[in-house]
N, C-alpha and C positions, 0 to 999 in steps of 0.2 A: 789672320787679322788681329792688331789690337785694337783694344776699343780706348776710343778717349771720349770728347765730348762733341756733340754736331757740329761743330765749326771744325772744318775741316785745317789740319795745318801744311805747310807746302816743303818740307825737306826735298832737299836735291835729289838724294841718293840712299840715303839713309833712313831708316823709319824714326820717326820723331821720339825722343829721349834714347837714343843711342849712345850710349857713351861709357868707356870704360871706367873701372870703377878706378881709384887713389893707390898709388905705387904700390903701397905697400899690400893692398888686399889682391894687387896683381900678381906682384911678386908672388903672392902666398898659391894663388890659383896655378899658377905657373910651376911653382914646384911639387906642388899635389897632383897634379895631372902628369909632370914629368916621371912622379917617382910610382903612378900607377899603369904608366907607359912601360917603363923600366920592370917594376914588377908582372906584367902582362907578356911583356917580351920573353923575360926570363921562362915563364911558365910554360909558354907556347900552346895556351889550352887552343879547345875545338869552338869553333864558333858555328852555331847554327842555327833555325828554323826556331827553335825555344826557346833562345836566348834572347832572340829577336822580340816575341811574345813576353817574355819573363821582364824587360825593360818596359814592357808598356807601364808599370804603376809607379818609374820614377819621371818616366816623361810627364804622368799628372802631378807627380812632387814637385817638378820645378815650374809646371802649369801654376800651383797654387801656390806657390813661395811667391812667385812674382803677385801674383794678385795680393797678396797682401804687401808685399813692398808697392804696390798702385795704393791699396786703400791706406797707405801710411800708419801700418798696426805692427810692423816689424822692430824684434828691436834695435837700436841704434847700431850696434857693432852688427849685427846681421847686415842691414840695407844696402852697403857696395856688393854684397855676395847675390842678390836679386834683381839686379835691374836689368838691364839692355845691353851687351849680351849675357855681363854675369851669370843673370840665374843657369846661362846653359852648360857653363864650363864647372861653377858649384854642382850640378846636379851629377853630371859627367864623372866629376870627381870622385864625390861620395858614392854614386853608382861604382864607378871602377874598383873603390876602396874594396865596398860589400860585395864583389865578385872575386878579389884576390882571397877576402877574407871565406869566402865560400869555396873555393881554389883548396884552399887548405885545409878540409875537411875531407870524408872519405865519402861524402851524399853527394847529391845532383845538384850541379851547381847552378844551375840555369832555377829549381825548382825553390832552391835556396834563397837565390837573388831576387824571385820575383816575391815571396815570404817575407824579406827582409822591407820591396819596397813596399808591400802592401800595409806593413806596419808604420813606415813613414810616412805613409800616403795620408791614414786614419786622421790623425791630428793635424795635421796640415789643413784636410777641407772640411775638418770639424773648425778651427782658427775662421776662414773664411764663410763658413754658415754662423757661426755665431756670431761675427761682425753683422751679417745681415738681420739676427735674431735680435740682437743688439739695438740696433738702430734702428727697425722695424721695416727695414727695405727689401726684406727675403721675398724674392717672388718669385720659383724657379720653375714655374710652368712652361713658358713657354723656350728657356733656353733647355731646359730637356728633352723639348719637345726638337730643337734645334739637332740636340747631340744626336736620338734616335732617326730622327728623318735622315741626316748625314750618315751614318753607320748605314740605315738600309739601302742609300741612294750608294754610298760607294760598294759595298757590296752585290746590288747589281750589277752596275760597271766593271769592278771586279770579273764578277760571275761571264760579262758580255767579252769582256779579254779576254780571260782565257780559253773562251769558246772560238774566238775570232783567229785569236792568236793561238795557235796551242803550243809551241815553245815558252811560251810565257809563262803555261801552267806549272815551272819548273820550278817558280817562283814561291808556289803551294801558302799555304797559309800566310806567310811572313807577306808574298807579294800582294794577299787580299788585303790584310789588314793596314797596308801603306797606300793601297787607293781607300780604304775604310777612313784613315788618318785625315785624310785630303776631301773624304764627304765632309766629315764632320766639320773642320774646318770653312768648307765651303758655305753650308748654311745654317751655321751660328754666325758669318760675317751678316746672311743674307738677313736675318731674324733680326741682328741689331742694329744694320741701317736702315732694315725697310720697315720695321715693327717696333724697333726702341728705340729709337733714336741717336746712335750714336754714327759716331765719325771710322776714319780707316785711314791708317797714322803710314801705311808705308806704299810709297808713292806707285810702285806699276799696279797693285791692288786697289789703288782708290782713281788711278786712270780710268781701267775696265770698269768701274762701279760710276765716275763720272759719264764714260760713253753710253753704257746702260739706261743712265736714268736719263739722257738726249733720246734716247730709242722713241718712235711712237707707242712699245710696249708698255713704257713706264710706270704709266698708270692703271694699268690691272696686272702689270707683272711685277712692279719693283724695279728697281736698279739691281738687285744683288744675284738673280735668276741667272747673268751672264758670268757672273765670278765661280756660280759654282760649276755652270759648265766646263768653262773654265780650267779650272780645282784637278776639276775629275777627269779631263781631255790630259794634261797636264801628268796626272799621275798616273794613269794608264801608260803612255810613250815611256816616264821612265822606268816603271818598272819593266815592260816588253825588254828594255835597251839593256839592265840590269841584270834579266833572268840569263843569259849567256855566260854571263860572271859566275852566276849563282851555280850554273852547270860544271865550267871548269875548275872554277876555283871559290869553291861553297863557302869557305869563311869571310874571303872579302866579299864575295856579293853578298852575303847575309848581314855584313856591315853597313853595308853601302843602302838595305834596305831598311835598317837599323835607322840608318841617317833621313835617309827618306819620309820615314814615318813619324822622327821626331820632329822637324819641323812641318809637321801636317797635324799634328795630334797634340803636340805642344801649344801653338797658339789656340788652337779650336776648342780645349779644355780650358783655358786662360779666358777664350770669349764666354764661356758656357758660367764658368763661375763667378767671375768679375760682373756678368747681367744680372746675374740672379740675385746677387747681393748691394746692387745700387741701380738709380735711377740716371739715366740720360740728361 
């Protein structure tokens, strides 16, 4: 989910503020990505299960770069490198940078890279607590409360996968934490349309949140109960479909749940912090 404001807006296809950013900050994205493609190729490292893990603290770096490109607190040459999809290919970038750079040393690079984003991570959502310190809007109770319910709720699911499926347990960690991605996500959407009030910008997600709140449940369940079922129905099938990969050919499937998890874990931290620090 991102969060905008209660009026809902209606894009075709695309979630609302989509848009690349100006030639030239494209260009620049484009040949930083290529030249850590290039440098990645060449190296031909191992990709696996920790590395998967180790990216979780820049997937929250580009969670909260965008949140501050929403609250308009970025600086000016920054703001095409955050928007929609921007901040994903910025993030990607710099991450790939700090793993060639970690590449190059004779330690664990996986152990290195997540080191490196935990340090990028710091000031980043100290930037967006302090916006809400600021302005006196911080009120992070209940999207915590958000993050934690999601974390335990996909981890259940989790846990009921791979009991269900046991090929899937092949998935092991990496595969929990991409349905954990996808709780989280699921009811920090449900916490800001049914309890803050906000809106849900990208249109099959605010479909299911429309039909939801037609349900007769509406009223003592919410509109958002069905998204996160949803969420987590959702990330379960793909990681199952994934863990085969993961089996024969461990580095692409551990990408592939790389990918998975960042767009599950990416918005969900973006809803969590972007609530906390403004009002609906």
């Amino acid at each position: 989910m991102h969060p905008l404001s209660p009026a809902f807006p209606t894009p075709l296809v695309l979630p609302a503020g989509f848009g690349l950013p100006p030639l030239p900050y494209l260009l620049a994205l484009a040949l930083a990505l290529a030249g850590v493609a290039f440098g990645l190729r060449r190296r031909d490292p191992a990709f696996g299960g920790r590395h998967v893990l180790a990216l979780v603290p820049w997937m929250c770096v580009g969670a909260a770069g965008h949140v501050l490109y929403a609250l308009g607190t970025l600086p000016p040459a920054l703001v095409p490198l955050f928007g929609t999809p921007s901040a994903y290919l910025t993030t990607a970038a710099v991450a790939g940078a700090a793993w060639l750079a970690a590449l190059a040393t004779d330690r664990d690079d996986a152990a290195l890279l997540a080191s490196v984003g935990v340090v990028a991570l710091a000031p980043t959502v100290g930037a967006v607590l302090a916006y809400g310190l600021t302005n006196g809007t911080l009120a992070p109770a209940l999207p915590a409360a958000g993050v934690v319910g999601g974390a335990l709720l996909g981890l259940a699911a989790g846990a009921l996968l791979f009991r269900v499926d046991g090929g899937a347990g092949v998935a092991g960690a990496a595969g929990l934490l991409a349905v954990v991605a996808h709780g989280v996500d699921g009811v920090t959407t449900a916490v800001g349309v049914d309890l803050l009030g906000f809106g849900e910008r990208t249109p099959a997600s605010r479909l299911i949140l429309e039909f939801a709140a037609d349900l007769p449940t509406a009223d003592a369940l919410g509109a958002g109960w069905l998204f996160v079922a949803v969420k987590l129905a959702v990330a379960c099938v793909v990681v199952a479909a994934v863990a085969p990969t993961v089996r024969e050919e461990p580095r692409y499937g551990y990408a592939l749940l790389a990918l998975v998890t960042a767009v599950g874990l990416g918005p969900g931290v973006h809803n969590a912090l972007l609530f906390a620090v403004s009002a609906a």
